[in-house]
FIKEKE-218331 format. One record per residue (C-alpha): residue in one letter; x negated, y, z. Coordinates in Angstrom, 3 decimals, m for minus. Each point is the difference from the previous one (the first is absolute). Last residue first. Layout:
<"a",<X,Y,Z>>
...
//
This chain:
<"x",<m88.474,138.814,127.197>>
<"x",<m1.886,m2.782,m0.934>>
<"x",<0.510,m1.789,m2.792>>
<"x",<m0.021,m4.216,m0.032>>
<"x",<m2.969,m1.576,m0.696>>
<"x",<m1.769,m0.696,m3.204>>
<"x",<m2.701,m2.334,0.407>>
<"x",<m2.548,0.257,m2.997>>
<"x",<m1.355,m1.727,m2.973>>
<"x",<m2.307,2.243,m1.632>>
<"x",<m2.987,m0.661,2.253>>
<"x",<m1.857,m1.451,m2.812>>
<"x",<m0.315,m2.972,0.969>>
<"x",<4.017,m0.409,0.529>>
<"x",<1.001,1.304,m3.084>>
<"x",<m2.745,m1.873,m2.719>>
<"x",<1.104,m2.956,2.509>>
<"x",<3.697,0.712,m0.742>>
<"x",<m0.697,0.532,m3.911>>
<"x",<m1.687,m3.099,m0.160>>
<"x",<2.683,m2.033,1.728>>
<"x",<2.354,1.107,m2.609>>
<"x",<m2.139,m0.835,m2.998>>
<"x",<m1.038,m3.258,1.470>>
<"x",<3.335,m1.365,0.136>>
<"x",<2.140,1.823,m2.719>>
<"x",<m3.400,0.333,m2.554>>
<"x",<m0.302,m3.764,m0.828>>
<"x",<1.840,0.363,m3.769>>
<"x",<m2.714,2.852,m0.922>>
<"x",<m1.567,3.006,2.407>>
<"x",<m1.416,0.254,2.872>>
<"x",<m1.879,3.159,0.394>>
<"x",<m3.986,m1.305,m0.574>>
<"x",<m1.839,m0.509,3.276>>
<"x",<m2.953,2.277,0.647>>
<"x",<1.541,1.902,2.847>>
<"x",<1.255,m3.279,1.951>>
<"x",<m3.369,m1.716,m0.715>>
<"x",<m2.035,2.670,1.249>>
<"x",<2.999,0.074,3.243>>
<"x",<m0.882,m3.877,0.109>>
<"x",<m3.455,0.259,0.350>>
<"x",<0.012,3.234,2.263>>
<"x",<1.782,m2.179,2.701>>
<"x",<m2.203,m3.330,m0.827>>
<"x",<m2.672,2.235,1.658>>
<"x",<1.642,m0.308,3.542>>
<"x",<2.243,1.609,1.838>>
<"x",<3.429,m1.404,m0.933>>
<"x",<3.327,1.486,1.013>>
<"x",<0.897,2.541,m2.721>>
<"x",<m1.960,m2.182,m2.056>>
<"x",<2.303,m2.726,m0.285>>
<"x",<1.821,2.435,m2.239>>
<"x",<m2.735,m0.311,m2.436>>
<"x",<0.104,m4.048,0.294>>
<"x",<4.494,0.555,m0.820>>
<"x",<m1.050,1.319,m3.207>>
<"x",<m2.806,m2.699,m0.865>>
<"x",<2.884,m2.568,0.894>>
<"x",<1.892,2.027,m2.663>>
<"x",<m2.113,m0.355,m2.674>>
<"x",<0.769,m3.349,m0.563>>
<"x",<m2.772,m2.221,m1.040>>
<"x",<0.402,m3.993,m1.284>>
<"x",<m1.925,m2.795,0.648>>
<"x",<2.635,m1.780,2.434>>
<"x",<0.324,m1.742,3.070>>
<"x",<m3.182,1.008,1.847>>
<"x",<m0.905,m1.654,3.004>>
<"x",<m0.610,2.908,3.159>>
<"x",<1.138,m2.070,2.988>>
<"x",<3.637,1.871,m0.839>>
<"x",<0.258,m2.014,m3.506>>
<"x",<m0.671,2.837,m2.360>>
<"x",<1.827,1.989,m2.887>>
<"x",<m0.810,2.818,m2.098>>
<"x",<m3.778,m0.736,m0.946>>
<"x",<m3.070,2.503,1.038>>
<"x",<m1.116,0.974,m3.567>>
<"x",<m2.193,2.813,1.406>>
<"x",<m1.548,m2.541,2.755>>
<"x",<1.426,m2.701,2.431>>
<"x",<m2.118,1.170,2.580>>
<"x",<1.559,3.706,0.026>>
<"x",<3.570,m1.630,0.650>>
<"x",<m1.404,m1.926,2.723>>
<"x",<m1.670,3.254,1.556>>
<"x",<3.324,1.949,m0.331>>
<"x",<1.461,m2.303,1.873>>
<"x",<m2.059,m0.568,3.051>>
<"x",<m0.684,3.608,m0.042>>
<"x",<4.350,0.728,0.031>>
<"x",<0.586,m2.189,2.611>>
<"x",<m3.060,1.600,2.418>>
<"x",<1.335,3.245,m0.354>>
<"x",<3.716,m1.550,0.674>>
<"x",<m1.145,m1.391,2.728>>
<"x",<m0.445,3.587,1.424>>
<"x",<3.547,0.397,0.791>>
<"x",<2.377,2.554,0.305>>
<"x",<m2.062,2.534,m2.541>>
<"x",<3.564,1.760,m1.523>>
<"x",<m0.188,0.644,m3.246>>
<"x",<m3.377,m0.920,m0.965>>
<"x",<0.388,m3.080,1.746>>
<"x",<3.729,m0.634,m1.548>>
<"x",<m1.047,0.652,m3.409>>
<"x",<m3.233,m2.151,0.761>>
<"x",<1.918,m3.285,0.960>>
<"x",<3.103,0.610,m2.724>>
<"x",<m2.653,0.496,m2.782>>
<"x",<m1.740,m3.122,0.724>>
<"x",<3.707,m1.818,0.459>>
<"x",<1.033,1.035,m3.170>>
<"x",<m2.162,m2.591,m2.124>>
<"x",<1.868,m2.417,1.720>>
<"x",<2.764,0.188,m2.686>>
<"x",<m2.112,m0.746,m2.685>>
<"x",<m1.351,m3.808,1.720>>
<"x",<m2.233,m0.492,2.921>>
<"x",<1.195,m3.411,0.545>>
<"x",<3.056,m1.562,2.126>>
<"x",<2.235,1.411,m3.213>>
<"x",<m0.926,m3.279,m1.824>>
<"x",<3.247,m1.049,m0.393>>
<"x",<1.319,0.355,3.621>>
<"x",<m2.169,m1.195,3.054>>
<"x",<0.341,3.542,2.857>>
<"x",<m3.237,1.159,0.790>>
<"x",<m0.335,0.158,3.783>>
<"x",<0.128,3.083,1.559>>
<"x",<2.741,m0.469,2.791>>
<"x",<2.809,1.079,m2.098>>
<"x",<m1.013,m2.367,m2.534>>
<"x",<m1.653,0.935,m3.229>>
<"x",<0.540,1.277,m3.897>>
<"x",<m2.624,1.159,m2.344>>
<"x",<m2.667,m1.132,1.860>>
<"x",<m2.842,1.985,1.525>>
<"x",<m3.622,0.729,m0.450>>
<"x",<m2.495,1.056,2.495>>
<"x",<m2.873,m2.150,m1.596>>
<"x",<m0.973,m1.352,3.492>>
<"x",<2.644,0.310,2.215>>
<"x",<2.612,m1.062,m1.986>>
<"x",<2.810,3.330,0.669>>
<"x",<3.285,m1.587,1.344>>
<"x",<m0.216,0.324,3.561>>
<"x",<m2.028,3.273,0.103>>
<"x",<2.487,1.609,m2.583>>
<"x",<3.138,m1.470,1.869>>
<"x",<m1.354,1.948,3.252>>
<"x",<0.157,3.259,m2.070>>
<"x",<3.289,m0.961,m1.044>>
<"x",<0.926,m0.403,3.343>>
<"x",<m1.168,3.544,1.045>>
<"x",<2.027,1.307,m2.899>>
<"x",<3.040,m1.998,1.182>>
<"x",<0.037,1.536,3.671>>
<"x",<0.260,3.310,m1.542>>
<"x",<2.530,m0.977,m2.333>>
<"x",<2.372,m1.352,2.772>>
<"x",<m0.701,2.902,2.325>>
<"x",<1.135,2.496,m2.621>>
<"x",<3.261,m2.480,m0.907>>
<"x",<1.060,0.413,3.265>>
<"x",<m0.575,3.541,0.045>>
<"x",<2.531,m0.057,m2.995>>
<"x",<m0.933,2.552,m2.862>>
<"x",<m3.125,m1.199,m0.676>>
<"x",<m2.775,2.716,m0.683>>
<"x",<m2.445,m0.951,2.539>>
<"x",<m0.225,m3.613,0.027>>
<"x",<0.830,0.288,m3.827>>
<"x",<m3.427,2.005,m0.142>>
<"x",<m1.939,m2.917,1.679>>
<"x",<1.838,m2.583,m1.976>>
<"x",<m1.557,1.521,m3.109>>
<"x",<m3.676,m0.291,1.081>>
<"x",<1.132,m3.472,1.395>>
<"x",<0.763,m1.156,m3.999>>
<"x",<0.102,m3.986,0.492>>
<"x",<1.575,m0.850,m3.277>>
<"x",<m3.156,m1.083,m1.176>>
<"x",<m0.009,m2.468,2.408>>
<"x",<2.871,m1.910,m1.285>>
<"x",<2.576,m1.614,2.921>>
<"x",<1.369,m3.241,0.869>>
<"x",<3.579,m1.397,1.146>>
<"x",<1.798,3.020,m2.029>>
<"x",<m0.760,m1.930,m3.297>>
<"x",<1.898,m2.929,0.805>>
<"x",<2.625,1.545,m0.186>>
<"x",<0.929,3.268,m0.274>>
<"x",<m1.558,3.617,0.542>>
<"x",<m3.109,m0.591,m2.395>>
<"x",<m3.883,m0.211,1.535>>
<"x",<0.702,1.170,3.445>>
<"x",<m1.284,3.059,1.425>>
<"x",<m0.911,m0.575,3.576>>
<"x",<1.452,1.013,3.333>>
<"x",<m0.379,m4.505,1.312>>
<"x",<3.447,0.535,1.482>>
<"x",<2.088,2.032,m1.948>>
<"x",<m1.672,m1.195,m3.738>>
<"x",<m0.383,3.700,m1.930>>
<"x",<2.135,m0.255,m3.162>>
<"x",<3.248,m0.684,1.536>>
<"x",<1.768,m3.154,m0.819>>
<"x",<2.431,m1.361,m2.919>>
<"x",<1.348,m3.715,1.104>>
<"x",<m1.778,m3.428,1.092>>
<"x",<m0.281,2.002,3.243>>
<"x",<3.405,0.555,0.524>>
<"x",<0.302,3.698,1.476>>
<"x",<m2.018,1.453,2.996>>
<"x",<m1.126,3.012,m1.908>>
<"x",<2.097,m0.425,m3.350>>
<"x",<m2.179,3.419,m1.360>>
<"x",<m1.640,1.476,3.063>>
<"x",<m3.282,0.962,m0.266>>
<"x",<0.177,0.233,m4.279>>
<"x",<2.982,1.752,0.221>>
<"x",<m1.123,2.556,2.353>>
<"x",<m3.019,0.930,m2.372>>
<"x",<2.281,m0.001,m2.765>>
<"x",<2.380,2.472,1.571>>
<"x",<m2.909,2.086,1.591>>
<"x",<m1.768,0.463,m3.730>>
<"x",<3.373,0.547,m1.394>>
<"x",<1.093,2.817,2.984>>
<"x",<m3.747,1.720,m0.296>>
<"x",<0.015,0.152,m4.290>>
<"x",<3.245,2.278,m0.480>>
<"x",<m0.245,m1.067,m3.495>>
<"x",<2.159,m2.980,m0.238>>
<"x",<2.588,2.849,1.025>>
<"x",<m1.322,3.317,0.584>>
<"x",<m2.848,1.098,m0.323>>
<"x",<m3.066,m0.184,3.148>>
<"x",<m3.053,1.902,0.911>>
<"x",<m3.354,0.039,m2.516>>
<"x",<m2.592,m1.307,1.923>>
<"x",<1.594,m1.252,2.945>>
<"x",<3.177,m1.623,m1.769>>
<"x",<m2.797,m1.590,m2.491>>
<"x",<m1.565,m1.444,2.749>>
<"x",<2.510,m1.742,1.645>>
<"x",<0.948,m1.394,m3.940>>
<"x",<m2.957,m1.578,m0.579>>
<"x",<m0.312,m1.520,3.438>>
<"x",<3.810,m1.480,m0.682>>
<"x",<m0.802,m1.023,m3.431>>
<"x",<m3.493,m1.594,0.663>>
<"x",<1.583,m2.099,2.829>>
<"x",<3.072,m1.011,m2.368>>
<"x",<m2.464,m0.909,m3.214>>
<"x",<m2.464,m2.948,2.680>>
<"x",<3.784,m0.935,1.659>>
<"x",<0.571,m1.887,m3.379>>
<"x",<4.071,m0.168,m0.831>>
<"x",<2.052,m2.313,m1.056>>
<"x",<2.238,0.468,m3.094>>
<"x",<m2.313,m1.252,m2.456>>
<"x",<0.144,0.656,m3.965>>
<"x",<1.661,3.389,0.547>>
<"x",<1.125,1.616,m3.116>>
<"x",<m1.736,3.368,m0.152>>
<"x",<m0.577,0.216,m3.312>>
<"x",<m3.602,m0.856,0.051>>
<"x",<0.796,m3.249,1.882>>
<"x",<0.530,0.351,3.734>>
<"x",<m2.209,m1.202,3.081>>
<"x",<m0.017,0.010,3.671>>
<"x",<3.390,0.451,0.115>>
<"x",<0.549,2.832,3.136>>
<"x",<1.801,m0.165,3.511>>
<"x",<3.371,1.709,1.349>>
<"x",<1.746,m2.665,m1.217>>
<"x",<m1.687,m3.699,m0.692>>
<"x",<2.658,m2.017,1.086>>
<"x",<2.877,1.881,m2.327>>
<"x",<0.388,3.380,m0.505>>
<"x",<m2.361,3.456,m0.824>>
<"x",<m2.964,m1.689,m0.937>>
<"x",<m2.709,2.288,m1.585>>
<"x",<m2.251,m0.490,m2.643>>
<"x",<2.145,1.176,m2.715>>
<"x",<1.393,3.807,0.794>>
<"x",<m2.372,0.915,3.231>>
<"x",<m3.092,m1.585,m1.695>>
<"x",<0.467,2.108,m3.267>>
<"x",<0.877,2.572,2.381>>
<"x",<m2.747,m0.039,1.765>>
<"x",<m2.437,m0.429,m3.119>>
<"x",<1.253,3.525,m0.992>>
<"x",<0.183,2.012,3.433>>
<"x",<m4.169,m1.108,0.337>>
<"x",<m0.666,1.009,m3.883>>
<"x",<1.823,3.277,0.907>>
<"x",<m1.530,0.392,3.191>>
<"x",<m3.756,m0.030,m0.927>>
<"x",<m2.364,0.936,2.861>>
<"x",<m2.241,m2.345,m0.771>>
<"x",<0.487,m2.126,3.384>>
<"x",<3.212,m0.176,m0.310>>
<"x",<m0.283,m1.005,m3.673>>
<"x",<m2.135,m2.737,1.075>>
<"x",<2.236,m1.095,2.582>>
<"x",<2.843,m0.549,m2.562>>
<"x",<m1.973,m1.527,m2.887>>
<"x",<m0.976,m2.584,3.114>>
<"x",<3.899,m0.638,1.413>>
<"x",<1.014,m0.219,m3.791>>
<"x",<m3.107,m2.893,m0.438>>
<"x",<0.845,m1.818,3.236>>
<"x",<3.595,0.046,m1.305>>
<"x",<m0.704,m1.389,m3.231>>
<"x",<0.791,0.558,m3.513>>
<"x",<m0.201,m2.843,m2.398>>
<"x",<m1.793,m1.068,m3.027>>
<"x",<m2.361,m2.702,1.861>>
<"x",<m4.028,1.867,m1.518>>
<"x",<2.254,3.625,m0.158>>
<"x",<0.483,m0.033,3.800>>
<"x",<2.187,3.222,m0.858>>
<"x",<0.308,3.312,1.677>>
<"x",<3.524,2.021,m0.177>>
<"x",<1.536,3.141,m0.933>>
<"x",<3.620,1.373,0.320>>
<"x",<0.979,3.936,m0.916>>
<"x",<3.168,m1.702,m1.713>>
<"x",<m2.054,m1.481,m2.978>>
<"x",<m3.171,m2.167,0.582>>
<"x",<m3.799,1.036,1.101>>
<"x",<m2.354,m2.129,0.123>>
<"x",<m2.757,m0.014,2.401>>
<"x",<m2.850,m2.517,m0.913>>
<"x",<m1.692,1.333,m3.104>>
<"x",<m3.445,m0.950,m1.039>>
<"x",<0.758,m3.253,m2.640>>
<"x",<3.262,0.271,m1.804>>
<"x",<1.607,3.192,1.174>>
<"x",<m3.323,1.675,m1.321>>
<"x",<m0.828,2.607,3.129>>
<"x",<2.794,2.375,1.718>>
<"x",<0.521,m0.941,3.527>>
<"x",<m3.005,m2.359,0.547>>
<"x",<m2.548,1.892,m1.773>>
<"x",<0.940,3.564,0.719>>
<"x",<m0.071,m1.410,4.168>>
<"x",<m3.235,m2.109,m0.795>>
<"x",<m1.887,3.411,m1.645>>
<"x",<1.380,1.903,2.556>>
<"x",<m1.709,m2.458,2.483>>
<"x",<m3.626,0.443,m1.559>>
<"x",<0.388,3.739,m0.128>>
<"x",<1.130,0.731,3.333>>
<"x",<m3.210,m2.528,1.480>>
<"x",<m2.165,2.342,m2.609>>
<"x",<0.863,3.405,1.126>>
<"x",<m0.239,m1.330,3.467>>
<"x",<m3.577,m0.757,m0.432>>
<"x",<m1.651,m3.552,m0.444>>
<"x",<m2.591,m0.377,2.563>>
<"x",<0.122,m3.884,m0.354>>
<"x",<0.590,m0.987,3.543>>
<"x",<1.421,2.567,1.845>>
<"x",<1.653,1.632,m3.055>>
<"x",<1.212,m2.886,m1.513>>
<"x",<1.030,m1.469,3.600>>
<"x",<2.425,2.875,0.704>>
<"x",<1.098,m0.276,3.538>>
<"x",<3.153,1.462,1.478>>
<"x",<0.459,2.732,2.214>>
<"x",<3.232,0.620,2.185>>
<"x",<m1.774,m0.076,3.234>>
<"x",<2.024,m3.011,1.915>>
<"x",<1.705,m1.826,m2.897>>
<"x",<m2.934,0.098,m1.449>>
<"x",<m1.784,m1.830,2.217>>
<"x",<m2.881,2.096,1.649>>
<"x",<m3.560,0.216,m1.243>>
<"x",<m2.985,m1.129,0.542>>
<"x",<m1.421,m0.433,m3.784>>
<"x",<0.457,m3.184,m2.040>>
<"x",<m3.481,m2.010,0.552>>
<"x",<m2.293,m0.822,m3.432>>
<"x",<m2.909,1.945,1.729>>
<"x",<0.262,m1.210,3.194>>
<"x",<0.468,m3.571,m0.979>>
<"x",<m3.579,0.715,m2.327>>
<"x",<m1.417,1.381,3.325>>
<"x",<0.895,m3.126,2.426>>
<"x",<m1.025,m2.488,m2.560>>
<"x",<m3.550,2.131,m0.092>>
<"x",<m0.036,m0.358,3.386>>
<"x",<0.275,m3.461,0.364>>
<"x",<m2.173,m0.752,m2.851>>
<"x",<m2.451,2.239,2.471>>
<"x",<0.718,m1.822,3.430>>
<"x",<m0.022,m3.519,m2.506>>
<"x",<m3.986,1.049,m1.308>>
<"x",<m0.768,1.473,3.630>>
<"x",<0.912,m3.183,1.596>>
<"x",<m2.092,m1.808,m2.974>>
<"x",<m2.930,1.783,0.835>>
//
């Protein structure tokens, strides 16, 4: 009796796996079709996925300036997107207002925050040339001249795939030769040079993003910088054939950097780590802090993307199901062993769950796609962070957030 009590709890695990599993079906990169969780899991209709990101895009672009709005627009056809909670603009923010208005089809807005980014952000002399500040003051003033390589990767796939979609201006416009000339920057910026000095963005040896081009922060790297969905494309898209084989050995080491760095219980990461996995000892950023947040999204982006490696299945259960322990006011911030360091929620950590889901197949999937539909727009001081994040997961679930390749003749 009890053989045939485990064969059928055995079973009926089997079955609810089944029923919770993402369908068979290519990579995107491979058949061109992308997933939409809300209707796979929720039923919700087309009609009603359009509706619900409309809503974001009207909300975001032309809400109350004081607590919905997060593109602002300035004079001399300029706009830019504010982390409104530390009164500054950032580059990971431009790099993210950018990609979504890729992704929405929305030039304008796109040709708007590039310039703003183009006029201010950008270092035209001295050690930091050819790179971006990280962050300005509303004005434009820059506050930091060094650059984050988190805003330059966004900016270069951002700017790839607006050349495919919508062809190339002229000037900061002609998208391909900025995307390439940043892209080539950041591989070979003071390649070789003093090592106390400016580097490139992608350590030469270990082919990994570092965490800031200068020391000491290009001795260690940030896992949510790891992006090997976007390496993948560069491998292909790269001017230099050098550079091609470079990126395409540095997606498959990012993958490896996941496994390395990922606890393998809860699945969480740090905020920053060593090149070999390790979480890097800096102010509290060897915890599962807001930057981490990323790497759930990164995992499944990169699955759903491209399907290299099955681990990545596994990754995103592990983490999804820790998340889905912790409960509807799961808090921000945990040691990686699962320890909570705060009481507080963030939205975005919900955001990033939903994406999990491209990966994960089991029930925790649907949970966190519910949640993902049911959450509230972000909106108030906290809306930079966890308003831009939600919009890419409401994007990426909903098959909305898309490769575009180059034409073909």
């Amino acid at each position: 009796m009890k053989k045939l009590q485990a064969a059928l709890v055995g079973c009926g695990l089997a079955m609810s796996a089944a029923l919770f599993a993402a369908p068979e079906n290519k990579p995107a990169f491979e058949s061109g079709q992308y997933r939409n969780l809300f209707a796979e899991h929720l039923g919700k209709t087309k009609t009603e996925v359009d509706a619900k990101i409309d809503a974001v895009w009207q909300q975001f672009t032309t809400g109350d300036d004081t607590t919905q709005r997060l593109f602002y627009s300035v004079p001399g056809d300029m706009m830019y997107v504010p982390d409104i909670n530390n009164k500054d603009v950032r580059s990971e923010g431009m790099s993210y207002g950018m990609m979504l208005a890729v992704q929405m089809n929305q030039q304008e807005v796109f040709n708007q925050i590039w310039k703003w980014t183009k006029t201010y952000m950008f270092q035209r002399e001295g050690k930091f040339a050819g790179y971006y500040a990280w962050h300005c003051r509303y004005d434009g003033t820059q506050i930091s001249a060094g650059p984050a390589p988190d805003g330059e990767e966004w900016f270069v796939m951002s700017l790839f795939f607006a050349a495919h979609r919508w062809g190339n201006g002229e000037g900061i416009f002609n998208y391909e030769a900025e995307a390439q000339t940043l892209l080539r920057h950041m591989l070979h910026n003071n390649e070789g040079g003093d090592a106390s000095g400016v580097t490139p963005m992608f350590d030469r040896k270990e082919k990994q993003i570092v965490f800031v081009p200068h020391y000491p922060g290009h001795t260690f790297t940030d896992p949510s910088y790891h992006l090997p969905a976007f390496y993948e494309l560069w491998a292909r898209w790269a001017a230099d054939p050098a550079d091609r084989a470079f990126m395409a050995e540095a997606a498959q080491i990012s993958r490896k950097h996941f496994r390395a760095t990922a606890h393998p219980v809860t699945g969480l990461m740090p905020d920053y780590s060593e090149f070999d996995g390790r979480p890097h000892v800096r102010r509290g950023h060897e915890n599962f802090l807001f930057d981490a947040y990323r790497t759930i999204g990164n995992v499944a982006l990169d699955w759903a993307w491209f399907g290299r490696d099955p681990w990545q299945v596994e990754q995103s259960n592990r983490v999804l199901a820790f998340l889905a322990a912790q409960g509807p006011n799961c808090p921000n911030n945990f040691t990686l062993d699962g320890k909570p360091l705060t009481k507080d929620f963030s939205p975005g950590l919900f955001a990033m769950a939903a994406v999990g889901a491209l990966a994960a197949d089991t029930p925790e999937a649907k949970l966190f796609v519910q949640r993902l539909w049911d959450m509230p727009i972000p909106s108030g001081q906290e809306r930079y962070y966890d308003g831009l994040l939600y919009f890419l997961a409401l994007l990426q679930t909903s098959g909305r957030y898309n490769i575009h390749a180059p034409r073909t003749p």
